[in-house]
C-alpha positions in Angstrom: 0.0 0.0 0.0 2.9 2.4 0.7 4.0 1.9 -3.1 0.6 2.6 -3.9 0.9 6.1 -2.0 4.7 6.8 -3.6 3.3 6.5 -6.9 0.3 9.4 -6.5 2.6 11.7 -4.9 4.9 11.0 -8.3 2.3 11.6 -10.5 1.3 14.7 -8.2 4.8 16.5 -8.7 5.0 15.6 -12.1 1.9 17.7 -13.2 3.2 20.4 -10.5 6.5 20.2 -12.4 5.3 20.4 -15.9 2.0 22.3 -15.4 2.9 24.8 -12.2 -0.4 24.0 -10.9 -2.1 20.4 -9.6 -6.1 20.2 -10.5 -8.2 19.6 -8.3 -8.9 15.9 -10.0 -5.7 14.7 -9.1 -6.0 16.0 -6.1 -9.1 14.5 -4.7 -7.2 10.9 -5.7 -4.1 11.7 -4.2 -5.8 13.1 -1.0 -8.3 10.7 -0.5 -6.5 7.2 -1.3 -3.5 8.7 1.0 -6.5 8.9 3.6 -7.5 5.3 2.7 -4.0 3.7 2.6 -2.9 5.6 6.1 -6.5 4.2 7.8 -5.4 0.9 6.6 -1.5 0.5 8.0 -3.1 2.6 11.4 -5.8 -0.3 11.8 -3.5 -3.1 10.5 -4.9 -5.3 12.9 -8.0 -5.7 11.1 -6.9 -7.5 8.3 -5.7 -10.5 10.7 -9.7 -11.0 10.8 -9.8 -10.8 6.4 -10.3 -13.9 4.5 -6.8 -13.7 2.7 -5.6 -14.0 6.2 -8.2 -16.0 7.8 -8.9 -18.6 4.8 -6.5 -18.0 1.8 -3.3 -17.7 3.9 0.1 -16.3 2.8 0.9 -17.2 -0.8 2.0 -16.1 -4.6 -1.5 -14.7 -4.8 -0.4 -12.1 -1.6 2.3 -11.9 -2.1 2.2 -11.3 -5.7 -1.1 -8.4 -5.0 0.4 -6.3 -2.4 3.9 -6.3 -4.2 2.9 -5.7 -7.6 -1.0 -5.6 -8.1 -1.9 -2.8 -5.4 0.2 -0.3 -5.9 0.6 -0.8 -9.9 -3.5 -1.3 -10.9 -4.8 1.0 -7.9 -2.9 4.1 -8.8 -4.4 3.7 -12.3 -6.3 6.8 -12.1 -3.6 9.1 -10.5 -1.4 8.4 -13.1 -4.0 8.7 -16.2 -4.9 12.3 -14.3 -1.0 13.4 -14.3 -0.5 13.0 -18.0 -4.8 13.8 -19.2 -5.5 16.9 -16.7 -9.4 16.7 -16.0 -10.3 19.9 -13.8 -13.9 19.2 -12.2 -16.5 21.7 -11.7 -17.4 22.7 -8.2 -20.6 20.5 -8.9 -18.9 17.5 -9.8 -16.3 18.5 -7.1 -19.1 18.1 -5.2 -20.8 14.6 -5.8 -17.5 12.6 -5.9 -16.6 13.9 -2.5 -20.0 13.2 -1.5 -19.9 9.6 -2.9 -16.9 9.0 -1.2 -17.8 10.3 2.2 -21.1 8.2 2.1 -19.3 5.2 1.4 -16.8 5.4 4.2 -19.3 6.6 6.5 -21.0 3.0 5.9 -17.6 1.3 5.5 -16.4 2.5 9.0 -19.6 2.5 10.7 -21.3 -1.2 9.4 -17.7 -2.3 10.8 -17.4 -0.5 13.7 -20.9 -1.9 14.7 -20.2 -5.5 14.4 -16.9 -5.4 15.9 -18.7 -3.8 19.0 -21.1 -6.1 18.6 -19.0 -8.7 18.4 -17.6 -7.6 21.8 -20.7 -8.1 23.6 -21.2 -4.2 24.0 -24.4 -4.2 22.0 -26.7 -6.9 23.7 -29.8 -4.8 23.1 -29.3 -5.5 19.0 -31.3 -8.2 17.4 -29.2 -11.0 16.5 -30.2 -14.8 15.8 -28.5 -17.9 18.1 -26.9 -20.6 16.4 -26.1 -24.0 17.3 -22.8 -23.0 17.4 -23.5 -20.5 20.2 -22.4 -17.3 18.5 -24.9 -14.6 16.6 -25.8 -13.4 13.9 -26.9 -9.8 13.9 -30.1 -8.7 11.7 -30.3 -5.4 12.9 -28.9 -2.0 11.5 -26.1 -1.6 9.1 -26.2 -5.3 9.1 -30.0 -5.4 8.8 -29.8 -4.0 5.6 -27.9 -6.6 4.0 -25.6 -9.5 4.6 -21.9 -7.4 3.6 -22.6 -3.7 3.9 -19.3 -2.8 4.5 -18.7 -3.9 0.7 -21.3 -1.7 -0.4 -19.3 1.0 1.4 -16.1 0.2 0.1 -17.7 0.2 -3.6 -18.9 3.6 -3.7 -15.3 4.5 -2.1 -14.1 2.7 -5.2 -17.0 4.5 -7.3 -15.5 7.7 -6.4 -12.0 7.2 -6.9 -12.6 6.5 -10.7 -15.4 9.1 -11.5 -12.6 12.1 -11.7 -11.1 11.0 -14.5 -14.0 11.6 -16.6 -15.3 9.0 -19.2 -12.7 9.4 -21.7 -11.3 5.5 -21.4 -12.6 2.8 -19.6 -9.4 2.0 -18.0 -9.7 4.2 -15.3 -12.8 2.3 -13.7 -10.9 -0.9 -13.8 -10.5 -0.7 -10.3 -14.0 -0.1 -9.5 -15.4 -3.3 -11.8 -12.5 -5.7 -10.8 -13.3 -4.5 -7.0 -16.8 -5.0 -7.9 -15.4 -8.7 -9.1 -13.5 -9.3 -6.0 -16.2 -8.4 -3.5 -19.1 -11.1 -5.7 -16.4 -13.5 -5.5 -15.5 -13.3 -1.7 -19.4 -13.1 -0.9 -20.2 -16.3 -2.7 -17.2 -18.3 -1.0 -18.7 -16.9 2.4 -22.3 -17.5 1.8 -20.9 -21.2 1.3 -18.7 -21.1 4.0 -21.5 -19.9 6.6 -24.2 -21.9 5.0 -21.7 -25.0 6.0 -21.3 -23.7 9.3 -24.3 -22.6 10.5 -27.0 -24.9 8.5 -30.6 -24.3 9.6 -29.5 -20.9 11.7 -28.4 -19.1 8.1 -31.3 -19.9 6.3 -33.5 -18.2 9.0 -30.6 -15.4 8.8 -31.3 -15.3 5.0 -34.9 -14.5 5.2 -34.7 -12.0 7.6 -31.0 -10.2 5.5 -32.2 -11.2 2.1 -29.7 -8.7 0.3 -26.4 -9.6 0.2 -24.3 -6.3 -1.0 -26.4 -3.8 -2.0 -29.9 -3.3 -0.3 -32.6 -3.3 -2.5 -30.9 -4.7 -5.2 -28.6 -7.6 -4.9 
């Protein structure tokens, strides 16, 4: 992720350099995945809990993404802004710093809740025993569907790609292989839980129908 963060700062000074001026594009990428990348080494311990960690374990596929993938496919639309300046009007200023508040508002607080939940400090919440003898929780963020922290991380995503503007599709590679990612680690947990819990998830599944996106999917 720290390569990830070198990179945008190169492609920042290199339209400062050539242009005398940065626009306010670039900037929003720059500033806000340097936000993104510094939450993620300051809560570190959160990814011991992650399925790469938790399921996948260390391998060429880690290995591999954090030393090569990450930093050289996420900083795709840093480094398309530092040689195709796009300068955004104040109201699509606006929007993609809206989009990307709104997503890590539910991002942070859908996890927040179920790690306090987790903890035992929200009893009150409505949450369904299994025959396991932990819970599942049906009520707020998580009420509204099954991974809505994914949801929040997409529009996150969402917003990194819409400065660039719609000139080339490659920009919002990130945002549909994230979008890939996210189908592809919810199926392999919808099997693992439907294996672990049995009966208990297909009473969680009526009552948490959506699995990303509430409302839609």
């Amino acid at each position: 992720m720290l390569l990830w963060l070198l990179i945008n700062l190169s492609c920042v000074q290199k339209q400062y350099l050539e242009t005398g001026t940065v626009t306010n594009s670039l900037l929003f990428v720059a500033v806000m995945q340097s936000f993104y990348i510094f939450d993620g080494v300051l809560n570190e311990e959160g990814v011991l809990s992650m399925m790469d960690i938790t399921t996948d374990g260390f391998g060429f596929m880690l290995a591999f993404g954090d030393l090569c993938w990450v930093p050289f496919t996420y900083s795709l639309q840093a480094r398309y802004l530092s040689l195709r300046p796009v300068h955004l009007s104040p109201a699509a200023f606006s929007s993609v710093v809206a989009i990307m508040a709104i997503g890590y508002y539910i991002f942070h607080s859908s996890n927040s809740q179920k790690s306090k939940f987790r903890q035992g400090l929200l009893p009150h919440m409505k949450s369904i025993k299994t025959d396991r003898g932990t819970s599942l929780l049906v009520e707020g963020w998580w009420g509204l569907s099954q991974h809505i922290n994914y949801f929040g991380d997409l529009l996150i995503a969402l917003s990194w790609c819409l400065p660039t503007g719609f000139g080339t599709p490659l920009t919002y590679f990130y945002v549909i292989y994230f979008a890939f990612l996210l189908l592809h680690r919810q199926k392999r947990d919808e099997h693992k839980c439907r294996t672990k819990y049995g009966k208990s998830w297909t009473e969680y599944e009526k009552l948490v129908p959506y699995k990303i996106v509430p409302y839609v999917y």
